[in-house]
N, C-alpha and C positions, 0 to 999 in steps of 0.2 A: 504494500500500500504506500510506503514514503517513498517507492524508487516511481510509481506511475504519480504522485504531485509532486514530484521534483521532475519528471516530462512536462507536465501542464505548466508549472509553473517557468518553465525555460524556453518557451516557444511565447512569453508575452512580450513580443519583441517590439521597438522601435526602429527607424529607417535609421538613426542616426545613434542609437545607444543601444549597447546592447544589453538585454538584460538578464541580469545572472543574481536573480533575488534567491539564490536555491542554497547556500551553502558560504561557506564550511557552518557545522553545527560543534556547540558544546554541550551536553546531557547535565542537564544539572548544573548550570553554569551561575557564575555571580558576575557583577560588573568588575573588571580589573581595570589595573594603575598600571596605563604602561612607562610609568617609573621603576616598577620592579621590575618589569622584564624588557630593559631596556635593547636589547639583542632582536627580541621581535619585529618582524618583515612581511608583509602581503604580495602576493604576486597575482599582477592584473592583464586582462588582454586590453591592449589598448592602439588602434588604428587609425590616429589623426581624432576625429567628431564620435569615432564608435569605440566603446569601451566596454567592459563591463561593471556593473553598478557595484557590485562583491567579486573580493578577490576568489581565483580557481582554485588556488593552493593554498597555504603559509609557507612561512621560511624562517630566518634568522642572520642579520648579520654578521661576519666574522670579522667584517672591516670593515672600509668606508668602498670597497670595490668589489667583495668576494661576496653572497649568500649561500648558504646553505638550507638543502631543502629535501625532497625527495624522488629520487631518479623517475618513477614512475612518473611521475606531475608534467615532465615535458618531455619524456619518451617518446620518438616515433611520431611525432603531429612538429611536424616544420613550420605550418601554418601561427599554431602556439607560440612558438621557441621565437617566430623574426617579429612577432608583436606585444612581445610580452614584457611587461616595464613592473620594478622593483618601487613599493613604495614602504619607509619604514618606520617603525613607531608610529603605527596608525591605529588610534584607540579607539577613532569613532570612521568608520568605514567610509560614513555619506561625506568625510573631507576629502576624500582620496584627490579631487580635480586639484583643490589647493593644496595638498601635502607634495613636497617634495618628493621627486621618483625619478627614478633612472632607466633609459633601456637597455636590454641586456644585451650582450655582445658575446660571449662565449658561453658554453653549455658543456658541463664535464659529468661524468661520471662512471663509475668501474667497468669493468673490461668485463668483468665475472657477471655483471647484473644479471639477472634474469627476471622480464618482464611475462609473468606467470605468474596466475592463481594455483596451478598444482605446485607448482617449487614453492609458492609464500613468500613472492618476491624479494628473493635473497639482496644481498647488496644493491637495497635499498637506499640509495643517498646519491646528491648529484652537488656540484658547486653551479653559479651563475656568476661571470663575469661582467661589469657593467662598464657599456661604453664611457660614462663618466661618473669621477666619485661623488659617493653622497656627503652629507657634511655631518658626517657622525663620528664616535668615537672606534677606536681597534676594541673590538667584542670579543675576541679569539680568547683570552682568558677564561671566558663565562662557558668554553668547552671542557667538557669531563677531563681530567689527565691523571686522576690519580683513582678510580675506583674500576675494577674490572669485570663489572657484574657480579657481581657479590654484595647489593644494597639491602640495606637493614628494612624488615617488615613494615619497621615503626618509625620510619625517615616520613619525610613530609613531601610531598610529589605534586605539579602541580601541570596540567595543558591549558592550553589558551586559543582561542581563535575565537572569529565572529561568529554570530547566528544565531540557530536555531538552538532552546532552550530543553524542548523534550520532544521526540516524534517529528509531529509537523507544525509545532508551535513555536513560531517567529519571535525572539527576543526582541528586536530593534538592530538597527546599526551600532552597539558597544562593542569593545572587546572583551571577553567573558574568560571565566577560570572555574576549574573546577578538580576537587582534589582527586588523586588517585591511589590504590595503594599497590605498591609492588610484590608478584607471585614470582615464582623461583622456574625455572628452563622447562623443569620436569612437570613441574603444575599447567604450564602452558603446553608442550607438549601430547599432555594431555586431553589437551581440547584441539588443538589443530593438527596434534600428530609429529610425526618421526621428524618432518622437512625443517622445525623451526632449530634454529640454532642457538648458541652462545652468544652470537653477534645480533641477535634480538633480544629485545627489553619485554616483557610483558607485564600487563597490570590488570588490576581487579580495578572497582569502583563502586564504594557505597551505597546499598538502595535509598531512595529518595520520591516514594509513591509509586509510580509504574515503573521506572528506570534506573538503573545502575549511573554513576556517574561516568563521563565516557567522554571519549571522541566520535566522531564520526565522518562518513563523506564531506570532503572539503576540508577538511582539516589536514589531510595530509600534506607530509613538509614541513608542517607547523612543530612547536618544541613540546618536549615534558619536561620539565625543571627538578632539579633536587634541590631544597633548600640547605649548602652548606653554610652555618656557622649565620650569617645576614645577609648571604648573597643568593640569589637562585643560578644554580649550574645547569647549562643543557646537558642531559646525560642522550639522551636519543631525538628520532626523527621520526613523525607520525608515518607509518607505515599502512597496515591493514587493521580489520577486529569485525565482530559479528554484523551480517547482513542488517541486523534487527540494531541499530546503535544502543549499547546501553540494556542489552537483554538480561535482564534480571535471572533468566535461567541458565546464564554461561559463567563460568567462573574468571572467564577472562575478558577485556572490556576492548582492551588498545595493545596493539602489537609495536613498539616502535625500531626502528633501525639503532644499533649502540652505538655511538658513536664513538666512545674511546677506540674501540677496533679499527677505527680510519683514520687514526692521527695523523699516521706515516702520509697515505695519500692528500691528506687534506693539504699537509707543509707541502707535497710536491707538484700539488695545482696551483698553488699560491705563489712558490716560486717558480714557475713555469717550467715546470720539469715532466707537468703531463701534456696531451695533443688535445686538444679538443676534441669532443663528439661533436660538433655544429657550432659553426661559428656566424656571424654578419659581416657581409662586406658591401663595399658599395661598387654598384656596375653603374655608368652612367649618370650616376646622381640619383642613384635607385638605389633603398635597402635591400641586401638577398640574401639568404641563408643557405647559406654550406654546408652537408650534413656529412662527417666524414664516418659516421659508423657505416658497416659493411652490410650490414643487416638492412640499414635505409638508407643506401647512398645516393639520393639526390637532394637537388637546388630547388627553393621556392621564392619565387619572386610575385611583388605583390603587382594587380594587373590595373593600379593606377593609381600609383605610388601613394604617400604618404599624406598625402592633402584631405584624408576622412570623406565624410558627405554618405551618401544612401549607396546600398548595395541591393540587388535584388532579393526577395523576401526568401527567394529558395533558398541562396548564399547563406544567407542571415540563422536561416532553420535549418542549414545544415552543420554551419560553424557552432550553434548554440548546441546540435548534439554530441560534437568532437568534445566541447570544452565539457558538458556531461559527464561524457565517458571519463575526464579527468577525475572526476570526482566518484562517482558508484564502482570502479574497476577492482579496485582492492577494499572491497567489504564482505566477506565470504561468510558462509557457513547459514 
């Protein structure tokens, strides 16, 4: 039932806005400070005049040029990947036109990924390069580096993103929080089975009326925080979790990517020591996207350029179910 009003609700489109009123969701969510999670990032489509109204993903700065997010989120859709602009520390969503944002420029992520519901999309995590820096602070501290999956029951956990509060019930444009608690490889295993690894975080989430506390669709990319000592640490990357967000009958709520496991790669994106998977370049005075994985190796070039305005309404309902797929691909069970 939430995946057929997240269709209806993604086809009420405008000639010149796009509209993506569907996600990301928090289950049980409270209004947050994005003071404390100052690392926090939105990623939006945005084509000159057409945009979307909510971000497709989350993410997290590392700096004022790198994000961090999750591989899935711009996998394979070149379309995505050449219009897609980084906006950060964004508390109240409906500012995004006047919040500062960048557009991205390179697209990194593991060689190993595998974009698969039977695998439980391993090496889950991507970086995003941005043609120009933001005017923020170097975030890279606020990542894990000292806990190796091994976090305490009784630690305090926290996800964050816009949206939806429980189901199909619309919070507002805030950015919301909602706590989690962490289950151990084997408990998670246990409900998705053999494929999940060490290099995955999984959590439970309190009930609270019909629903577990949770993530869900649209949140992916987005962080789960550890509160060490006064500071919130990203320990992972919102990944997958129950088809149903928030099912009270699962023991596991939110699957996230760990990110301590990719330190190595993260320093070696950052110092340009990895290739890009898709990058932008300009032909002519035209943005294009380069897409060097082997898997989807071509160029998408947009067919009239960057100046926004109307597109035809099929365009429009077909891009709104690309950016969809972003969001319901990785919610199983």
């Amino acid at each position: 039932m939430i995946r057929l009003t997240l269709l209806g609700c993604i086809l009420l489109i405008s000639f010149r806005t796009l509209s993506v009123e569907v996600s990301p969701f928090i289950v049980n969510g409270s209004d947050a400070s994005i003071s404390n999670y100052p690392s926090f990032a939105s990623l939006f489509y945005r084509n000159g005049g057409m945009y979307s109204t909510s971000p497709y993903c989350g993410a997290t700065m590392i700096n004022d040029q790198y994000v961090l997010t999750a591989a899935h989120c711009i996998y394979d859709d070149n379309n995505l990947m050449l219009y897609t602009v980084v906006a950060p520390q964004l508390e109240d969503k409906s500012y995004f036109l006047s919040n500062q944002q960048s557009r991205a420029q390179a697209f990194y992520y593991p060689d190993n990924y595998q974009d698969s519901e039977i695998e439980l999309w391993p090496n889950d995590i991507a970086i995003i390069k941005l043609e120009t820096p933001l005017m923020i602070s170097d975030y890279s501290a606020l990542l894990n580096s000292t806990i190796n999956n091994a976090f305490s029951s009784m630690g305090t956990y926290k996800t964050i993103g816009h949206g939806y509060i429980e189901g199909n019930v619309p919070s507002g444009s805030r950015l919301l929080e909602t706590d989690l608690n962490y289950v151990s490889t084997a408990t998670c295993q246990a409900v998705f089975g053999s494929k999940i690894t060490s290099s995955q975080l999984c959590f439970d989430g309190a009930l609270d009326g019909n629903y577990k506390n949770s993530t869900c669709s649209g949140d992916s990319g987005g962080p789960v925080y550890w509160l060490h000592g006064s500071q919130y640490i990203q320990i992972g990357i919102t990944s997958f979790g129950p088809s149903i967000c928030g099912n009270k009958d699962i023991n596991v709520t939110s699957v996230f990517t760990d990110v301590y496991d990719y330190r190595g790669w993260i320093t070696r994106v950052i110092n340009g020591l990895e290739v890009p998977k898709a990058y932008v370049t300009t032909n002519n005075g035209v943005r294009v996207l380069v897409n060097n994985d082997a898997i989807a190796n071509v160029s998408v070039s947009p067919s009239s350029g960057d100046s926004g305005g109307s597109i035809p309404p099929f365009n429009l309902w077909l891009l709104s179910l690309i950016i969809l797929s972003r969001y319901q691909k990785n919610w199983v069970l």
